[in-house]
Biopython code that builds the backbone (N, CA, C, O; Angstrom):
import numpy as np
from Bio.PDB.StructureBuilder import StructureBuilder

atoms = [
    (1, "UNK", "N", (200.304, 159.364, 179.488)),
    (1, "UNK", "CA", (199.540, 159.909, 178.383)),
    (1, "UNK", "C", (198.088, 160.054, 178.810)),
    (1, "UNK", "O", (197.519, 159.005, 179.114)),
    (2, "UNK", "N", (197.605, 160.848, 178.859)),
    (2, "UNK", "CA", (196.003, 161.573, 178.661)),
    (2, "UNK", "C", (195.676, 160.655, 178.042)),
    (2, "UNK", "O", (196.316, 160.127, 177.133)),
    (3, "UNK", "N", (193.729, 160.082, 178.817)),
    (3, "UNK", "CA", (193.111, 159.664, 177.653)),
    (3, "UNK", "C", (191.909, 160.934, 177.073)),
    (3, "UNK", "O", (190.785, 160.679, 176.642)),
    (4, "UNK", "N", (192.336, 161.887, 177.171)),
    (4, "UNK", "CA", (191.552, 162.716, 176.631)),
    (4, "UNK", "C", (191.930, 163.446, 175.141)),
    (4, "UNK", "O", (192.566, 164.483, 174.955)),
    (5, "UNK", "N", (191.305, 162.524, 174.140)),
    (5, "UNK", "CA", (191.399, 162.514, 172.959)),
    (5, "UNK", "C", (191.049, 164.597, 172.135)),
    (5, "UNK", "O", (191.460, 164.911, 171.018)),
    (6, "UNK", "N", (190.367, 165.457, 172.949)),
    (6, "UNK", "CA", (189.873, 166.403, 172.118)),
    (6, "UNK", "C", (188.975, 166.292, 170.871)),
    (6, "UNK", "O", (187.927, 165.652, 170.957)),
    (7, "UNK", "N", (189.296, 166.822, 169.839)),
    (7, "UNK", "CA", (188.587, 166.801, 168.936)),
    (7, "UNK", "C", (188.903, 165.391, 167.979)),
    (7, "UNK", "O", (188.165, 165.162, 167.020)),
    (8, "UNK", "N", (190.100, 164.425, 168.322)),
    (8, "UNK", "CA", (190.580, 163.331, 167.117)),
    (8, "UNK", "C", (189.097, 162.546, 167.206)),
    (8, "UNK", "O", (188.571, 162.460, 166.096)),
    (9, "UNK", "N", (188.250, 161.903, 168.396)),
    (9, "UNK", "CA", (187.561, 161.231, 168.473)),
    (9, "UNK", "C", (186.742, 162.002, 167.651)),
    (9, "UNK", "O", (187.077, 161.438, 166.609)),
    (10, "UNK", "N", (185.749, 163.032, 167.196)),
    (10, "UNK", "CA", (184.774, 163.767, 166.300)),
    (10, "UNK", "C", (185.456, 163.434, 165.113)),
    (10, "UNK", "O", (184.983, 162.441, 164.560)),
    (11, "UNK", "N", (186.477, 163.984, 164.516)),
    (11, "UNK", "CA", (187.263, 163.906, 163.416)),
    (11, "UNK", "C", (187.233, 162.484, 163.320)),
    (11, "UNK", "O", (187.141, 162.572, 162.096)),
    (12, "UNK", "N", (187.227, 161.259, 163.509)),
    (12, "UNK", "CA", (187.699, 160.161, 163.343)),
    (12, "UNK", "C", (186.176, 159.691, 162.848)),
    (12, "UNK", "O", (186.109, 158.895, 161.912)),
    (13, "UNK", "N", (185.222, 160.073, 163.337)),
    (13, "UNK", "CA", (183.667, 159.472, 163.291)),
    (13, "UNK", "C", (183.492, 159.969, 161.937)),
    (13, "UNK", "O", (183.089, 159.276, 161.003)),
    (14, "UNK", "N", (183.870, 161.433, 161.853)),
    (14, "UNK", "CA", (182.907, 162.211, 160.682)),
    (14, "UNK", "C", (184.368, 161.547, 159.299)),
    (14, "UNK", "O", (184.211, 162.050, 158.186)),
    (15, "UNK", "N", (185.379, 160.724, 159.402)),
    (15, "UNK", "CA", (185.769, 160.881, 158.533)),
    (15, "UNK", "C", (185.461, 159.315, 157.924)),
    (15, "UNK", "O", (185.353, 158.994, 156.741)),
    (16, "UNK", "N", (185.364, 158.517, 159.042)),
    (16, "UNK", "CA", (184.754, 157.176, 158.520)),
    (16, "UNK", "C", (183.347, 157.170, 158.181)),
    (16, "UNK", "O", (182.884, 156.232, 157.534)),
    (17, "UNK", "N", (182.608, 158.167, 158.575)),
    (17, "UNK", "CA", (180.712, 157.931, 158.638)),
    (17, "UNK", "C", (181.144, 158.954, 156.540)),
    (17, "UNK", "O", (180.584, 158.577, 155.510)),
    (18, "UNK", "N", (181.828, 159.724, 156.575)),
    (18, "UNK", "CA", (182.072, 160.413, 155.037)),
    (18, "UNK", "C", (182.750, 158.795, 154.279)),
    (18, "UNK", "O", (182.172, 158.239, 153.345)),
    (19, "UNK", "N", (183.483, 158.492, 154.639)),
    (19, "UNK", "CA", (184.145, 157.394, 153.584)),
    (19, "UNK", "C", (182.594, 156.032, 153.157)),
    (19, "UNK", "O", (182.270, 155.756, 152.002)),
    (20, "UNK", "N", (181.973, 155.475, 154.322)),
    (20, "UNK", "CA", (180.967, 155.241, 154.074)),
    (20, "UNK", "C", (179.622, 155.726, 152.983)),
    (20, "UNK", "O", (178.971, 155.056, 152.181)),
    (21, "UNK", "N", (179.567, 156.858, 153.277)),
    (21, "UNK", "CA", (178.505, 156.990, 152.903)),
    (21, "UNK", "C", (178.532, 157.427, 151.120)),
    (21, "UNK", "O", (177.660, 157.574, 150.263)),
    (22, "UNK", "N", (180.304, 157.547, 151.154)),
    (22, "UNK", "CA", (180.608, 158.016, 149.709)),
    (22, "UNK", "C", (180.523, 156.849, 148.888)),
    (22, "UNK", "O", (180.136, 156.912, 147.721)),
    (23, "UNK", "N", (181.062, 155.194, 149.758)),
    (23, "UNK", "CA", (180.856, 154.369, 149.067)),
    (23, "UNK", "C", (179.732, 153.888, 148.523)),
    (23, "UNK", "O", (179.607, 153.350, 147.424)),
    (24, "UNK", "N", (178.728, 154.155, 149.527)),
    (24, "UNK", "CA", (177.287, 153.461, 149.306)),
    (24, "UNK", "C", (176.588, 154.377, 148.506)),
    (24, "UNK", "O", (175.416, 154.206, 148.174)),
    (25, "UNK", "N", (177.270, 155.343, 148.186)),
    (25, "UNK", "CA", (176.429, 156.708, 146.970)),
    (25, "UNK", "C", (177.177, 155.889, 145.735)),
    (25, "UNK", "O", (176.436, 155.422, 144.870)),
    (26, "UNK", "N", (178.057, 155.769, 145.658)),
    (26, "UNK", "CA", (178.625, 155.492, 144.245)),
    (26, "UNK", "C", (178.202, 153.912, 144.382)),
    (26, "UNK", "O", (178.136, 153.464, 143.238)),
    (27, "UNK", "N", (177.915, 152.976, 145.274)),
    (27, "UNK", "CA", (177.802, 151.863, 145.044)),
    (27, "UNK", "C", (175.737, 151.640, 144.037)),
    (27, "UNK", "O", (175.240, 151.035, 143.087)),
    (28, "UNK", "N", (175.350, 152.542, 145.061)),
    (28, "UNK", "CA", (174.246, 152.739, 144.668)),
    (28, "UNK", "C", (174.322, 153.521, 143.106)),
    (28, "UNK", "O", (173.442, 153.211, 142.302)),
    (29, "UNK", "N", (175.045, 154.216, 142.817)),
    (29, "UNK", "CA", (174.832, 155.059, 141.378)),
    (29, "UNK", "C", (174.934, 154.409, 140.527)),
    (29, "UNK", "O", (174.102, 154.404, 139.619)),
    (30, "UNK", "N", (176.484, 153.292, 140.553)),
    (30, "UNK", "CA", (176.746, 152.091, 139.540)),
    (30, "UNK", "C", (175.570, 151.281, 139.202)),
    (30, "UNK", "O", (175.165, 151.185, 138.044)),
    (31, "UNK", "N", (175.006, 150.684, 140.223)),
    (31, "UNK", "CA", (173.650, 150.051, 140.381)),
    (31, "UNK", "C", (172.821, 150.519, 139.192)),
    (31, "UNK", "O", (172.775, 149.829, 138.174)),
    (32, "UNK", "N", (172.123, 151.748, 139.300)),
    (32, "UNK", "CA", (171.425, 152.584, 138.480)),
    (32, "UNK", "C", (172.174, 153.235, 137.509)),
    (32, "UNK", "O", (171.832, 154.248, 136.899)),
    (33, "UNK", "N", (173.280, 152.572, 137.382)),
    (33, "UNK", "CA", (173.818, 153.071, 135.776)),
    (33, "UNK", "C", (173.741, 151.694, 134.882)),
    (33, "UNK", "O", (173.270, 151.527, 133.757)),
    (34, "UNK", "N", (174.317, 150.849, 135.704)),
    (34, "UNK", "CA", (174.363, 149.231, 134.977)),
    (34, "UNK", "C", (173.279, 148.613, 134.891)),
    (34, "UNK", "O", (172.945, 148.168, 133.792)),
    (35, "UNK", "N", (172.490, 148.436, 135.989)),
    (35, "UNK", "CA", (171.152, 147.484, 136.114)),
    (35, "UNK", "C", (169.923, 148.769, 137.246)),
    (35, "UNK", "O", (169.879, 148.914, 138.468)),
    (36, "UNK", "N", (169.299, 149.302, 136.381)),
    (36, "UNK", "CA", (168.291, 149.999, 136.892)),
    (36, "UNK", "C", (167.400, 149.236, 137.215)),
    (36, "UNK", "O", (167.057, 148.400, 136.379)),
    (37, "UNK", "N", (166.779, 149.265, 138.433)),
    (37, "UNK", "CA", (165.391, 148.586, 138.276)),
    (37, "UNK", "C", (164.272, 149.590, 137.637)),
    (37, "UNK", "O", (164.087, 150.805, 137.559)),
    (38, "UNK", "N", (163.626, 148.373, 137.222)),
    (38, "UNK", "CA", (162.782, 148.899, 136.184)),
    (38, "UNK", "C", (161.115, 149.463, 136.487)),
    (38, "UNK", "O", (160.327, 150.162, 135.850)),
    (39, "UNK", "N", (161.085, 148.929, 137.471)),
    (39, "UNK", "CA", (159.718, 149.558, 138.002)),
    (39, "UNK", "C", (159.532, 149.418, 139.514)),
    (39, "UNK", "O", (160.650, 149.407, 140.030)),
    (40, "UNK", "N", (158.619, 149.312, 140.374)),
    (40, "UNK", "CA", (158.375, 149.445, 141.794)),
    (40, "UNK", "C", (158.946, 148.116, 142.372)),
    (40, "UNK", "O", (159.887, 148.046, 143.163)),
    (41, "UNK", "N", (158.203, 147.021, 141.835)),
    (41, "UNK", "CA", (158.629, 145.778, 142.356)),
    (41, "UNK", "C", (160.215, 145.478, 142.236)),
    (41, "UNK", "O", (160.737, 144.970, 143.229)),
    (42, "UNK", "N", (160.839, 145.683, 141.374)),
    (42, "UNK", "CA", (162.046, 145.388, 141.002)),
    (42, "UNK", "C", (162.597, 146.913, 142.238)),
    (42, "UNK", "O", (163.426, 146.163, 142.754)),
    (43, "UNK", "N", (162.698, 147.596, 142.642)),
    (43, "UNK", "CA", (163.262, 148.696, 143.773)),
    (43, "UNK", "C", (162.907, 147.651, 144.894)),
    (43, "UNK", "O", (163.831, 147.130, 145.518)),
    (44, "UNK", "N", (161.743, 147.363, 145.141)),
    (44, "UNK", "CA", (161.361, 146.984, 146.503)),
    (44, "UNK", "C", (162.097, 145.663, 146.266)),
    (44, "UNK", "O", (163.021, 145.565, 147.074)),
    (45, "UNK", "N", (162.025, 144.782, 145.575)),
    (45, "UNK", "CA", (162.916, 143.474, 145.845)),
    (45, "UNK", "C", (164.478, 143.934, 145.916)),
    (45, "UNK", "O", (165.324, 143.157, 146.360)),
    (46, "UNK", "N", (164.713, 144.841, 145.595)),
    (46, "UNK", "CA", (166.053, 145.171, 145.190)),
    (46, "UNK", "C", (166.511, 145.463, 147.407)),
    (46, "UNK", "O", (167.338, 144.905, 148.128)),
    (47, "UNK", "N", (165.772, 146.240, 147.610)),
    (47, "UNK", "CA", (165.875, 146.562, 148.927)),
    (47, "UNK", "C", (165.978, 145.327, 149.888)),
    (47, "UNK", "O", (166.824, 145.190, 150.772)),
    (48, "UNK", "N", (164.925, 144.407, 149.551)),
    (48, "UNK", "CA", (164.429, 143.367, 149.990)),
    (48, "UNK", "C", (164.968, 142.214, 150.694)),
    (48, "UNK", "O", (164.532, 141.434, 151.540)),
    (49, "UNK", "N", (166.408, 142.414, 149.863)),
    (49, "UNK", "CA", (167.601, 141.724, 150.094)),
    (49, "UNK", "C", (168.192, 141.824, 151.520)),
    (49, "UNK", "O", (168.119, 143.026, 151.775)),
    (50, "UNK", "N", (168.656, 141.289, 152.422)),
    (50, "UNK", "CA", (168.865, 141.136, 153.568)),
    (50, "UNK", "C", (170.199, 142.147, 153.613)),
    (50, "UNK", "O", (170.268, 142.766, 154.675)),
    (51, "UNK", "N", (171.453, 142.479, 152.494)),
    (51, "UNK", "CA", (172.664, 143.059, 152.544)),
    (51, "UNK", "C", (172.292, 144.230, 152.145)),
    (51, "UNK", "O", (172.883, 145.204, 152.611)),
    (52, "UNK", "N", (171.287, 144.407, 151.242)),
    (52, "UNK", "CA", (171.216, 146.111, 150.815)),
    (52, "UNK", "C", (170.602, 146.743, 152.082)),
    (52, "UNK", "O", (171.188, 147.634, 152.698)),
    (53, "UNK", "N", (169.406, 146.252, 152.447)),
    (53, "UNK", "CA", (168.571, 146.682, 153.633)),
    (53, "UNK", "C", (169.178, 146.880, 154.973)),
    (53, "UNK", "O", (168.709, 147.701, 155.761)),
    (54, "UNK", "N", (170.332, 146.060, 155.279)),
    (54, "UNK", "CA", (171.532, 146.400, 156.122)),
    (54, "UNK", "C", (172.743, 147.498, 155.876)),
    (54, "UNK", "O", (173.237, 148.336, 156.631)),
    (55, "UNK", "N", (173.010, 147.145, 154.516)),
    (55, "UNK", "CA", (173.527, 148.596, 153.739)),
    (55, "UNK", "C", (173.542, 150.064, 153.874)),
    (55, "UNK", "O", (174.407, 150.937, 153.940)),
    (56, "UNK", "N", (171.668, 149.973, 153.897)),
    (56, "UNK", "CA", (170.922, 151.703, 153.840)),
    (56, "UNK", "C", (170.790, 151.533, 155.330)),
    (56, "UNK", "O", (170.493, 152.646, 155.765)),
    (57, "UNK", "N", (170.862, 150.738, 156.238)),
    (57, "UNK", "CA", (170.412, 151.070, 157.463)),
    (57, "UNK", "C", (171.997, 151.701, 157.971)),
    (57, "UNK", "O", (172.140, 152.716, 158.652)),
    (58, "UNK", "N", (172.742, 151.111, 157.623)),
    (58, "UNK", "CA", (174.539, 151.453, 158.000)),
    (58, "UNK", "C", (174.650, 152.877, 157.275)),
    (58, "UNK", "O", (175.504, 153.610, 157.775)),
    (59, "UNK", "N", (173.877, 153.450, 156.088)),
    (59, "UNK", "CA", (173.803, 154.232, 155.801)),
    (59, "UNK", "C", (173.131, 155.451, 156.224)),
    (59, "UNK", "O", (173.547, 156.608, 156.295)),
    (60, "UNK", "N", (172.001, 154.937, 156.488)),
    (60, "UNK", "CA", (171.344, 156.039, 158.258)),
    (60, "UNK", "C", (172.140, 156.527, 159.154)),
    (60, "UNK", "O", (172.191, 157.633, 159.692)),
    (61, "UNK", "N", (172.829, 155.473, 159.268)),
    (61, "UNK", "CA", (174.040, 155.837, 160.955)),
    (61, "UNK", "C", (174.421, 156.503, 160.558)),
    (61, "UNK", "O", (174.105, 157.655, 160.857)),
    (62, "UNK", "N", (175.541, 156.178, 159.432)),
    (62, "UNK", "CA", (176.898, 157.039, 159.320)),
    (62, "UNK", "C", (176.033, 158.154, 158.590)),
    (62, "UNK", "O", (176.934, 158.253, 157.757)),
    (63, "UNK", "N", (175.309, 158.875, 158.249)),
    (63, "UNK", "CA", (174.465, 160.341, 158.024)),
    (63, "UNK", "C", (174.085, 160.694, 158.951)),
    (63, "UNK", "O", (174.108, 161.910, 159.136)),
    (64, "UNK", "N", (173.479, 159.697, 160.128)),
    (64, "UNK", "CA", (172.901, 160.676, 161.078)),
    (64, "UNK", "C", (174.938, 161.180, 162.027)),
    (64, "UNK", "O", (175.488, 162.137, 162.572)),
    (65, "UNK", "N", (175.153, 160.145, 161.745)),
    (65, "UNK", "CA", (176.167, 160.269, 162.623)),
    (65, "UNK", "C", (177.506, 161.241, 162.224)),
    (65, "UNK", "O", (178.360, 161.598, 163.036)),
    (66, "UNK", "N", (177.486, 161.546, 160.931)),
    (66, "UNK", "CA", (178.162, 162.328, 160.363)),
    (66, "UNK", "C", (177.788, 164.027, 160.650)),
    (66, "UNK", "O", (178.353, 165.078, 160.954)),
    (67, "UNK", "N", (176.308, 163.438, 160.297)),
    (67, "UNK", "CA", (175.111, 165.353, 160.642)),
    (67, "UNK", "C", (175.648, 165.770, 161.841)),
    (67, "UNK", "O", (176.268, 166.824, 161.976)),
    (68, "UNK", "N", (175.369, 164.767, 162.938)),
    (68, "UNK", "CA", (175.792, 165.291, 164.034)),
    (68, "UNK", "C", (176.702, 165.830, 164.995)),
    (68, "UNK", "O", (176.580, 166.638, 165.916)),
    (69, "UNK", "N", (177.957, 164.944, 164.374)),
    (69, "UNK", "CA", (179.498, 165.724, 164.722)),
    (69, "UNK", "C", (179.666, 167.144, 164.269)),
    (69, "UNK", "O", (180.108, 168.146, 164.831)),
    (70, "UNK", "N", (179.063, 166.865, 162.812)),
    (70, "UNK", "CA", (179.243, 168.700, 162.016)),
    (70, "UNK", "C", (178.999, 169.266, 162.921)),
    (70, "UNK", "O", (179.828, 169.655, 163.744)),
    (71, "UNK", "N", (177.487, 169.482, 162.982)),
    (71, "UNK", "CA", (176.572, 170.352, 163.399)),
    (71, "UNK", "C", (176.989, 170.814, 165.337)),
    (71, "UNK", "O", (177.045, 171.911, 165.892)),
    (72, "UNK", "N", (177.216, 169.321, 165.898)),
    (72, "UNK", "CA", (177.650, 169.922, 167.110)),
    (72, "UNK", "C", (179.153, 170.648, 167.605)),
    (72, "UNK", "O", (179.550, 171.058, 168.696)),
    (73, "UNK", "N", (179.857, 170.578, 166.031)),
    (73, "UNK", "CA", (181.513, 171.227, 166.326)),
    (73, "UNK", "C", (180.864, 172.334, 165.795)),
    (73, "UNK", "O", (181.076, 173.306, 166.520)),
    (74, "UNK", "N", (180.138, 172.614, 164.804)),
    (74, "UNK", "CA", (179.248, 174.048, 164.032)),
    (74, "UNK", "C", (178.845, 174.547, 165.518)),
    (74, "UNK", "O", (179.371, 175.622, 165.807)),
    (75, "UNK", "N", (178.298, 174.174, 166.181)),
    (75, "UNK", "CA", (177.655, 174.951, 167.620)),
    (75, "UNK", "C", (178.622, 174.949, 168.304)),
    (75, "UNK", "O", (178.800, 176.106, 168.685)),
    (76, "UNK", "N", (179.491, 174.190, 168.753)),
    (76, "UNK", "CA", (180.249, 174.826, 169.832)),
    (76, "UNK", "C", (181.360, 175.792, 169.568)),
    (76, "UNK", "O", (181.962, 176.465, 170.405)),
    (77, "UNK", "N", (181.571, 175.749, 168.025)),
    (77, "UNK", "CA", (182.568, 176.917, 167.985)),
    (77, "UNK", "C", (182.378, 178.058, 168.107)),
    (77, "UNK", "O", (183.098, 178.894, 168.653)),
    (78, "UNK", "N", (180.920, 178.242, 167.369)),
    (78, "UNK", "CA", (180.056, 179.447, 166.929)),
    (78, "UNK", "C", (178.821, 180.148, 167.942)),
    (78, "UNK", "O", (178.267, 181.248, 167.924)),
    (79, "UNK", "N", (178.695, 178.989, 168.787)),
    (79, "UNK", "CA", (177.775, 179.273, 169.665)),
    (79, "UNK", "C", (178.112, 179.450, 171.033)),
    (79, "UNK", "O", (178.501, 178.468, 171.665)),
    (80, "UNK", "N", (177.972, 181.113, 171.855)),
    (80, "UNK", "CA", (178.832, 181.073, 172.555)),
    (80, "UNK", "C", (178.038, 180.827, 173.863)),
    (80, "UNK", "O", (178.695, 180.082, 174.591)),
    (81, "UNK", "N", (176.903, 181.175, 174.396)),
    (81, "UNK", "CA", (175.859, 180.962, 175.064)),
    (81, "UNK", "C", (175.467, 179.505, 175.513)),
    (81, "UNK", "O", (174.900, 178.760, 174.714)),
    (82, "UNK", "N", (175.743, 179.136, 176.677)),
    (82, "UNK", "CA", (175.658, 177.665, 176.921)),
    (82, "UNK", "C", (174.123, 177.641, 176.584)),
    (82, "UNK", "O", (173.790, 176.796, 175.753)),
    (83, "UNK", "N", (173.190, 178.404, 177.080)),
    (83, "UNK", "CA", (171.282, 178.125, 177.169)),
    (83, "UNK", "C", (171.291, 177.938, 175.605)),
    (83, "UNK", "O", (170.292, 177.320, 175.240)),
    (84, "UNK", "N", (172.216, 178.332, 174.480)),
    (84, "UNK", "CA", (171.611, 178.461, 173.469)),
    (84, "UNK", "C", (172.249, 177.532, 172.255)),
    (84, "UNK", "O", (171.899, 177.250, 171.110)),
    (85, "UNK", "N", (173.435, 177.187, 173.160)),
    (85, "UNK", "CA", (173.967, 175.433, 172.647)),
    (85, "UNK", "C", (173.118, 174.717, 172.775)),
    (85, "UNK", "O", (172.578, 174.238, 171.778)),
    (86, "UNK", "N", (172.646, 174.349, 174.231)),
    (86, "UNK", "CA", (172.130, 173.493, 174.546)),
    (86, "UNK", "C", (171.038, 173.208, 174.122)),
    (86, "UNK", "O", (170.690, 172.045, 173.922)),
    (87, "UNK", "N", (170.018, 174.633, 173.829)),
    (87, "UNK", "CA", (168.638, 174.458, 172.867)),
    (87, "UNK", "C", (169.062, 174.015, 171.684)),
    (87, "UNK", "O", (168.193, 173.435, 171.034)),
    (88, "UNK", "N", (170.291, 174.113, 171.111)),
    (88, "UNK", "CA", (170.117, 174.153, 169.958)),
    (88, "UNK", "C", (170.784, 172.540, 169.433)),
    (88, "UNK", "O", (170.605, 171.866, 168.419)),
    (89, "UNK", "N", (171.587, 172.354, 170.635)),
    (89, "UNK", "CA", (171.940, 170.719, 170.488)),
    (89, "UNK", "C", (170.749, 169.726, 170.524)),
    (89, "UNK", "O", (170.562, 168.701, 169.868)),
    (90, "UNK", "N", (169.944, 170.369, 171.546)),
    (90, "UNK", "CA", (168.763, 169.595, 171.839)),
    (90, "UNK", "C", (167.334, 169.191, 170.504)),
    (90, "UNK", "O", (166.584, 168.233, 170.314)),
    (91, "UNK", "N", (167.571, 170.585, 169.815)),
    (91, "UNK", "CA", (166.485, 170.336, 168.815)),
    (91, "UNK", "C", (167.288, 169.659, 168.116)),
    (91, "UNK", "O", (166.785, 168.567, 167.852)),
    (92, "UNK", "N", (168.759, 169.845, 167.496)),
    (92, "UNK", "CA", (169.097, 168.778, 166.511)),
    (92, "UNK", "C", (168.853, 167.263, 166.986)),
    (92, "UNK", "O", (168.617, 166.382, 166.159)),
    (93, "UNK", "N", (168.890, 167.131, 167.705)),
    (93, "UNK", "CA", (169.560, 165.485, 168.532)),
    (93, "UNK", "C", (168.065, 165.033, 168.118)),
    (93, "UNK", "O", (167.848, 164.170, 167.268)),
    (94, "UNK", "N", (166.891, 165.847, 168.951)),
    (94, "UNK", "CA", (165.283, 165.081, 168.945)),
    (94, "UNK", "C", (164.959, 165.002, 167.155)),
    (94, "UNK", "O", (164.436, 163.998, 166.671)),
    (95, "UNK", "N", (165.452, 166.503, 166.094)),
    (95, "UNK", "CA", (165.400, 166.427, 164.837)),
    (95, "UNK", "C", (165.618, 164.998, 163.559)),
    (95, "UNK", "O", (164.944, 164.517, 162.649)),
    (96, "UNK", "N", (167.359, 164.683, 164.367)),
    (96, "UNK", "CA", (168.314, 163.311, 163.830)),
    (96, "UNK", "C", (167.388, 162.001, 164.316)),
    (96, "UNK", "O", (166.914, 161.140, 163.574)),
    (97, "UNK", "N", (167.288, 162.078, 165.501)),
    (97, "UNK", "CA", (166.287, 161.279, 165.939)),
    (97, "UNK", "C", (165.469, 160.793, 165.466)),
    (97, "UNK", "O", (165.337, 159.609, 165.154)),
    (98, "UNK", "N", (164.307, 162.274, 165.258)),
    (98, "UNK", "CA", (162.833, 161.290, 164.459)),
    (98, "UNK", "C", (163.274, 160.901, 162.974)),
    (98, "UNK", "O", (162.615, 160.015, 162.428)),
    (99, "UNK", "N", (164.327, 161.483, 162.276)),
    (99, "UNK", "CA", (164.731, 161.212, 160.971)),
    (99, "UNK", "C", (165.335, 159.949, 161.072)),
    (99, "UNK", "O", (165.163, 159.174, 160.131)),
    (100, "UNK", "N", (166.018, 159.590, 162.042)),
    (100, "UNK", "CA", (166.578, 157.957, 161.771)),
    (100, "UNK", "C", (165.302, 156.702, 162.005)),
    (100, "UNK", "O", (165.130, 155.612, 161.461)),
    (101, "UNK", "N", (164.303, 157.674, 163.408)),
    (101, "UNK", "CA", (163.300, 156.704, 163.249)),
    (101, "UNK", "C", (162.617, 156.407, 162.182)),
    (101, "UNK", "O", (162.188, 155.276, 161.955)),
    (102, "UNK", "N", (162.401, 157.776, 161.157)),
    (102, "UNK", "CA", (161.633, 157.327, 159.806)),
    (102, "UNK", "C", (162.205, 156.879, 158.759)),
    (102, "UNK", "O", (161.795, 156.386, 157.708)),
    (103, "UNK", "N", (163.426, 157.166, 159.277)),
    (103, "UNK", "CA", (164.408, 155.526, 158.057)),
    (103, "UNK", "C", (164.138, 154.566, 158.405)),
    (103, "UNK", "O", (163.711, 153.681, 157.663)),
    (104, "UNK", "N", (164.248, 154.490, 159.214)),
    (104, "UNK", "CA", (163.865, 152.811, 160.313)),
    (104, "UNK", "C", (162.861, 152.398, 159.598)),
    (104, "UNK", "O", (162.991, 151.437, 158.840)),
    (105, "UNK", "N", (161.559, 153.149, 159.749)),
    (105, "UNK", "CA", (160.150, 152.460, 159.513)),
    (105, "UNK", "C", (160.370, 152.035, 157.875)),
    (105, "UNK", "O", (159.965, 150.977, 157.394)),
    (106, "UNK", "N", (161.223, 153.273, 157.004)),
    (106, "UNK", "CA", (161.150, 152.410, 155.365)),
    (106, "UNK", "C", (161.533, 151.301, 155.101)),
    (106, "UNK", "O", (161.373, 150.815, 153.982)),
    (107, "UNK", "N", (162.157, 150.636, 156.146)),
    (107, "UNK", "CA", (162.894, 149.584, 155.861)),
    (107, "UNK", "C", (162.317, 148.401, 156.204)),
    (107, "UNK", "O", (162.645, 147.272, 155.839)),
    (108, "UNK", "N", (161.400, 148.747, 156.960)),
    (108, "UNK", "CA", (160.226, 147.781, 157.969)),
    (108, "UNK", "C", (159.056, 147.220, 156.882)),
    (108, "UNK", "O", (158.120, 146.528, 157.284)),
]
sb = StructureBuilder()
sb.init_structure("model")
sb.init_model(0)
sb.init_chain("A")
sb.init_seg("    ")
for serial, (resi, resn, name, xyz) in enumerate(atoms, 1):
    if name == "N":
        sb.init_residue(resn, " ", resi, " ")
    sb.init_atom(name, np.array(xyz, "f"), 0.0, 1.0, " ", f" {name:<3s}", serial, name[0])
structure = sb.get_structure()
């Protein structure tokens, strides 16, 4: 048997980084349906918590990591020009990048 998986390994990322991120949307919505915080301090302590703040950071991944399977099966199907994959993989990747770094820093 081949260990050359094809596309199951992409499909397998983008379908667990989607099951994630659906939970932590509805986990978060319940939140703000049942117990809203009520002003700034009550959000920021709410974050503050060592499991939520690990939560939204697991929640970074699986978005950045979800964006990026799309977007790079979106280019290689559609994009037929290797110079213009590759630019175009390249700006997403540095794009996902500084966006996970500036999740990073909210959490800091």
């Amino acid at each position: 048997m081949s260990r050359y998986t094809g596309g199951l390994r992409g499909w397998v990322w983008q379908r667990f980084s989607a099951l994630y991120l659906a939970v932590f949307i509805f986990s978060l919505l319940a939140l703000f349906l049942f117990t809203p915080p009520e002003n700034y301090q009550a959000w920021r302590g709410l974050f503050s918590q060592t499991w939520w703040s690990l939560a939204f950071l697991l929640f970074v991944v699986a978005l950045l990591v979800h964006a990026w399977v799309g977007f790079r099966d979106v280019l290689m199907d559609y994009v037929h020009s290797d110079f213009l994959r590759l630019l175009f993989s390249v700006f997403l990747l540095s794009l996902l990048i500084s966006s996970g770094g500036w999740a990073l820093m909210l959490l800091v």
